[in-house]
C-alpha positions as CSV (number, residue, x, y, z in Angstrom):
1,X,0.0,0.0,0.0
2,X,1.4,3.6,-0.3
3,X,2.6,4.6,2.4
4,X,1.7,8.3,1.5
5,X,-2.2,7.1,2.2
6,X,-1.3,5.3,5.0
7,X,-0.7,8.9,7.0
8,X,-4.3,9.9,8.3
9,X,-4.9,6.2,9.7
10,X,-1.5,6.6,11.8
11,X,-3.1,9.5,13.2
12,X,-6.1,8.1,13.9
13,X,-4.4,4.9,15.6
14,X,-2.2,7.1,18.1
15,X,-5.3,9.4,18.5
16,X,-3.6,12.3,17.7
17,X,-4.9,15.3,15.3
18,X,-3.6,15.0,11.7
19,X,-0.6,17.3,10.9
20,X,0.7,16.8,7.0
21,X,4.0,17.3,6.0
22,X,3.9,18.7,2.4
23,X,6.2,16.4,0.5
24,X,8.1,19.4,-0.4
25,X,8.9,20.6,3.1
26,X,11.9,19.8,4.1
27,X,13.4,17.2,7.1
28,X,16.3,17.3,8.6
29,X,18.2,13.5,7.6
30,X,20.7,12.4,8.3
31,X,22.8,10.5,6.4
32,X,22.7,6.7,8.4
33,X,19.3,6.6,7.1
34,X,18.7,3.7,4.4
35,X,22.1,2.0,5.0
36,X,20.3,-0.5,6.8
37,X,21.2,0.7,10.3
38,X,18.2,0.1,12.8
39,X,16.5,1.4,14.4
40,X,14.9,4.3,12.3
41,X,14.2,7.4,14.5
42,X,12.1,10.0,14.0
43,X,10.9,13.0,16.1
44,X,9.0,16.3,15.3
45,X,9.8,20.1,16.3
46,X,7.1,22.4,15.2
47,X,7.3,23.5,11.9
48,X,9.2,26.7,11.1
49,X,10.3,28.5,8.0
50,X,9.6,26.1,5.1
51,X,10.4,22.9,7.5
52,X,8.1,20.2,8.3
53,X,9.6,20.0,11.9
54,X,10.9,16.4,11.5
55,X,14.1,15.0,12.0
56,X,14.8,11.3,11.3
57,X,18.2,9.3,11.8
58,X,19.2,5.5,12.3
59,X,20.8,4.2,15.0
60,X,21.2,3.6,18.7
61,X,23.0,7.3,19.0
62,X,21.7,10.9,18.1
63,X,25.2,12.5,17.1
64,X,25.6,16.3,17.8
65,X,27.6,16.6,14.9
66,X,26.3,19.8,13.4
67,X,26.5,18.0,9.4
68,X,24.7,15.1,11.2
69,X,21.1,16.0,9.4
70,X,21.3,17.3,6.0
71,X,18.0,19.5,4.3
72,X,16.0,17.0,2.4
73,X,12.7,17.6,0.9
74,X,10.1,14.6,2.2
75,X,9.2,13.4,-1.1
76,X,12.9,12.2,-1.2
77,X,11.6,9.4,1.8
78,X,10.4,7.5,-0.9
79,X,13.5,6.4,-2.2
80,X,16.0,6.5,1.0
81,X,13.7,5.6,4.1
82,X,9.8,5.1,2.3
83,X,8.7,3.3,5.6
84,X,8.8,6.7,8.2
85,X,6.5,8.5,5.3
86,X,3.6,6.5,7.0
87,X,4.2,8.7,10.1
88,X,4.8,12.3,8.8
89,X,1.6,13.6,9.6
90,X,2.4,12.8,12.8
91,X,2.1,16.7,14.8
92,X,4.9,18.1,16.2
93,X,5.6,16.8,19.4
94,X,5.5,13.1,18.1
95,X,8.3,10.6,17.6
96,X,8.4,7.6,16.5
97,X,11.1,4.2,16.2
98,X,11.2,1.5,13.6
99,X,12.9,-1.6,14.0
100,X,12.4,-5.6,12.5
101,X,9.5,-6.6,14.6
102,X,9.0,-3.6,16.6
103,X,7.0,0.2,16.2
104,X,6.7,2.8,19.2
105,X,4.9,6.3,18.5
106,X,5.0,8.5,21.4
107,X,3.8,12.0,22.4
108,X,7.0,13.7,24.0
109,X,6.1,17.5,25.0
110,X,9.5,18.7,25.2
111,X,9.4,18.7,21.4
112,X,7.7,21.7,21.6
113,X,9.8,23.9,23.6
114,X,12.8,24.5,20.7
């Protein structure tokens, strides 16, 4: 199924409002993601200045590296990472992890205070 029409029924699962992320707003990526490092991270700042608020990575460890996340446009998701698109409409405030066997979505407030 695509996962672009997968995005309102996430919402409504994890009873949360629906948010879209226009495919051309950008995330934040980071390069480990689609190299086949698990798990996939993603979490959501709110939305500011063209940017969808999202920033995704994979792996255990978020690195502070200031290249660490590179501008991406989220129709790009298809071809690097296309199963986090599911969970962009996600609001801001949301995160989410992606591992064989295993998806947590979880509200996390702190998001909120950038």
């Amino acid at each position: 199924m695509d996962p672009w029409a997968l995005q309102a029924e996430i919402c409504r699962k994890h009873g949360t409002p629906w948010d879209p992320t226009d495919p051309e707003q950008i995330v934040g990526l980071a390069r480990n993601v689609g190299t086949g490092l698990q798990p996939v991270n993603g979490l959501r700042h709110p939305p500011k200045d063209g940017t969808s608020g999202w920033y995704i990575w994979a792996g255990e460890e978020l690195s502070q590296a200031s290249d660490f996340f590179e501008p991406t446009h989220a129709t790009h998701l298809a071809t690097r990472s296309p199963e986090v698109i599911q969970y962009l409409d996600l609001g801001p405030g949301w995160r989410f992890l992606l591992a064989p066997r295993q998806v947590d979505v979880w509200y996390d407030p702190t998001l909120l205070k950038v």
